[in-house]
C-alpha positions as CSV (number, residue, x, y, z in Angstrom):
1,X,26.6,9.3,-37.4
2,X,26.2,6.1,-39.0
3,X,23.4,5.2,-41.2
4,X,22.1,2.5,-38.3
5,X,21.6,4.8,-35.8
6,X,20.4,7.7,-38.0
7,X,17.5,4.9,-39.8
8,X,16.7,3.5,-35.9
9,X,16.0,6.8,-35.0
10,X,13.7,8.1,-37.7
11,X,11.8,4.8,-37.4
12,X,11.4,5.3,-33.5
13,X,10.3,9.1,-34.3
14,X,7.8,7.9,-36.6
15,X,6.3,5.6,-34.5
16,X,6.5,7.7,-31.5
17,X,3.9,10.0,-33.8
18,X,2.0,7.3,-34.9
19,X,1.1,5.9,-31.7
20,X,0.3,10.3,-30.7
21,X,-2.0,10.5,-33.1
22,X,-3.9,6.9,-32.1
23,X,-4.1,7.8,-28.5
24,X,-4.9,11.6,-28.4
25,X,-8.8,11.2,-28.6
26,X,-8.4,9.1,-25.9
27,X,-6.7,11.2,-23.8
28,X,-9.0,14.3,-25.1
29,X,-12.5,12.2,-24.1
30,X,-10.8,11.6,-20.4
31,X,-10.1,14.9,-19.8
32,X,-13.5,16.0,-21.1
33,X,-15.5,13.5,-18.5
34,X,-13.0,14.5,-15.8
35,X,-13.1,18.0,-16.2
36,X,-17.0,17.9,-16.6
37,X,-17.0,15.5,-13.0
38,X,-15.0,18.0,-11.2
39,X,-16.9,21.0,-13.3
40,X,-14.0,22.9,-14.2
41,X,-15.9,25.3,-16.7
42,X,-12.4,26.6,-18.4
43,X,-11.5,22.9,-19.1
44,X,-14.5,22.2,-20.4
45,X,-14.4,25.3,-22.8
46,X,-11.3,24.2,-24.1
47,X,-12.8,20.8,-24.8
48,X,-15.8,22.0,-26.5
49,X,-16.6,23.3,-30.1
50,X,-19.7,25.4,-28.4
51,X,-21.0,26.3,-31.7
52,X,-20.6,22.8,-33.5
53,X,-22.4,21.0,-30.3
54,X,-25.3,24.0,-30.4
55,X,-25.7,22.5,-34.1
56,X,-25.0,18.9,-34.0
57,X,-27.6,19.0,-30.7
58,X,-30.1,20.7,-32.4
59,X,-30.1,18.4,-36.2
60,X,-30.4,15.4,-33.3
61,X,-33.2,16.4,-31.0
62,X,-35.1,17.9,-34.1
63,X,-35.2,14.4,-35.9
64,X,-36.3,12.6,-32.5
65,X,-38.9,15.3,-32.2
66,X,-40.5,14.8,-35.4
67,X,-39.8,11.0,-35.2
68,X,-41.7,11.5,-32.1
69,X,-44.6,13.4,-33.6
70,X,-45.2,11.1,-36.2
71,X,-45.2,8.1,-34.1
72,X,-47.9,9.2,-32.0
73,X,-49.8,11.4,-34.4
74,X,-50.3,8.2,-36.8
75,X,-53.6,9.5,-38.8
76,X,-53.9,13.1,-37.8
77,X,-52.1,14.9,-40.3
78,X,-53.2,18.0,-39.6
79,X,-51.8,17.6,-35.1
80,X,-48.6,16.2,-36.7
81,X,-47.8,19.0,-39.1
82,X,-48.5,21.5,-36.1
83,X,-46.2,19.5,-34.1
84,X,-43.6,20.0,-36.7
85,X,-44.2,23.4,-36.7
86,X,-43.7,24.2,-33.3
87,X,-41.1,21.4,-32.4
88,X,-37.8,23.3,-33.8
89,X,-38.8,26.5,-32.0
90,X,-39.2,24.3,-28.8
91,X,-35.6,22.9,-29.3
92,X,-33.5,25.9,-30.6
93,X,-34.4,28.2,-27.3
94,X,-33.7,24.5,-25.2
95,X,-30.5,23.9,-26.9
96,X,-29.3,27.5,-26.6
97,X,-29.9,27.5,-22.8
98,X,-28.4,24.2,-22.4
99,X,-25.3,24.1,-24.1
100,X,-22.9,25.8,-21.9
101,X,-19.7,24.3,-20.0
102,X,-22.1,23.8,-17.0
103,X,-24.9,22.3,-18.9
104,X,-22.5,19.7,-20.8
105,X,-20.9,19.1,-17.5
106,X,-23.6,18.2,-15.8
107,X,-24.9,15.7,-19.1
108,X,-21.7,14.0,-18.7
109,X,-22.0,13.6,-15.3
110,X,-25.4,12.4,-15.1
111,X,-24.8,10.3,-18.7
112,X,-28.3,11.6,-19.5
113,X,-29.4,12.7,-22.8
114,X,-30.8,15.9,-23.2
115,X,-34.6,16.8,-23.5
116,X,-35.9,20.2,-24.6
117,X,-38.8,19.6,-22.1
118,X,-36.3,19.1,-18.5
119,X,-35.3,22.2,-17.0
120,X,-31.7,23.5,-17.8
121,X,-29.6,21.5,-15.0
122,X,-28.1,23.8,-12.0
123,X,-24.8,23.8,-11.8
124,X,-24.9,21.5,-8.5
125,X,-26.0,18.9,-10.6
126,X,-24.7,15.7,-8.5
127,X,-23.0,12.8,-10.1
128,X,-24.2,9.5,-10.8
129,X,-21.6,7.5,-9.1
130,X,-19.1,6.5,-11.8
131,X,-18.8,3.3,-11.5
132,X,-22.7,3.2,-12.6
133,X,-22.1,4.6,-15.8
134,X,-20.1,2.9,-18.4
135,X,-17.6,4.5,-20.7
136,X,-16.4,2.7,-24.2
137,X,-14.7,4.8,-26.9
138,X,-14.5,3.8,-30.5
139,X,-13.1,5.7,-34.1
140,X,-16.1,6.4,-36.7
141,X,-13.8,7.5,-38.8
142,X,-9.8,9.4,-39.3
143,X,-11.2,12.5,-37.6
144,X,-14.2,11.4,-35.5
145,X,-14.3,9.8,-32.1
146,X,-17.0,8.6,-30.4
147,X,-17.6,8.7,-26.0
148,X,-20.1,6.3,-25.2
149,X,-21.9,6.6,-21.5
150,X,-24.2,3.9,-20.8
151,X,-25.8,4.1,-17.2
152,X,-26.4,0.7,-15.7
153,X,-29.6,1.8,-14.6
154,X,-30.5,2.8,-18.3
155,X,-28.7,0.4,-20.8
156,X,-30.6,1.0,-23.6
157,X,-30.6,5.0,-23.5
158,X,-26.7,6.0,-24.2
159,X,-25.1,9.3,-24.6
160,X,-22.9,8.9,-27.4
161,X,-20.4,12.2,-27.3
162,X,-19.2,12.7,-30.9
163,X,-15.2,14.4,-31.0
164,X,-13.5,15.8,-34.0
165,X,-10.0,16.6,-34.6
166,X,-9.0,20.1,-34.6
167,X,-5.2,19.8,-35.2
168,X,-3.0,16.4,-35.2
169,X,-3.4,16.0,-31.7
170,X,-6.4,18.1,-30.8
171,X,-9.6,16.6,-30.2
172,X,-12.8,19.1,-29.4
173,X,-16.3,17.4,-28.6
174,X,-18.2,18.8,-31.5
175,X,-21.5,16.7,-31.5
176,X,-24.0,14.0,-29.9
177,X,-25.5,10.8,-31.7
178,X,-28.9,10.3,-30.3
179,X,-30.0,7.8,-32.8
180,X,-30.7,4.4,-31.2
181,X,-28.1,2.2,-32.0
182,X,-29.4,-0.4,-34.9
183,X,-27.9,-3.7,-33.3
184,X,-29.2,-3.6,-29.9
């Protein structure tokens, strides 16, 4: 072969991989939403890192709970420490029950943050429609990925599914960012 064809083709290889790796989150976080809308529970358990969520879900409701308790305890120490007490006990049996394929399925489909204080969702959970819930997707980094689902109804309140890559071209939802975001 001559050196031409043999240099073409490496470069179209590598960019062939390049462009792979850029897209597979994307591809990952639309097979997550649509396998969550039609509530296809094997899809979903391919898609999720059920241990990592459990964790991430718990860290993120803990520090809104205690944020919480602060903010309305202002000047009663001793009700805020009890609060803080009880609060992780609260979330860990919440988070446990919650965190399944159908649970995540039906947060997807309703774009609704989880509380520890709603009931676990049933798994006839309906969906809001889709076109009333907004989807952007954005890198936070070489291995992260963050779904964003806004409602329309709820602009300010956005579910903000954190992915990870597993292997080159595996992505695995793996957390939630419940923190508002700073700029809006």
């Amino acid at each position: 072969m001559s050196r031409k064809i043999i240099t073409g083709t490496l470069i179209a290889v590598v960019i062939g991989v390049a462009v792979a790796l850029f897209v597979s989150p994307f591809i990952a976080a639309q097979a997550l939403v649509r396998a969550a809308r039609t509530g296809d529970a094997a899809g979903l358990e391919r898609q999720v890192d059920f241990p990592a969520f459990r964790t991430s879900l718990k860290s993120e409701l803990n520090a809104r709970a205690a944020l919480e308790i602060r903010n309305r305890t202002k000047g009663d120490t001793g009700l805020a420490a009890l609060g803080m007490l009880l609060a992780p006990s609260l979330v860990e049996g919440a988070v446990d029950n919650f965190v399944t394929p159908q649970g995540i399925a039906a947060m997807v489909r309703s774009g609704e943050t989880p509380e520890p204080e709603r009931p676990v969702p049933a798994n006839d959970t309906p969906a809001v429609d889709k076109d009333k819930i907004r989807q952007s997707w954005a890198y936070r980094g070489l291995n992260t990925f963050a779904v964003t689902l806004t409602r329309d109804d709820r602009p300010d309140d956005a579910l903000v599914l954190i992915m990870e890559r597993w292997t080159p071209f595996t992505w695995k939802l793996a957390g939630v960012d419940l923190t508002p975001d700073p700029m809006g």
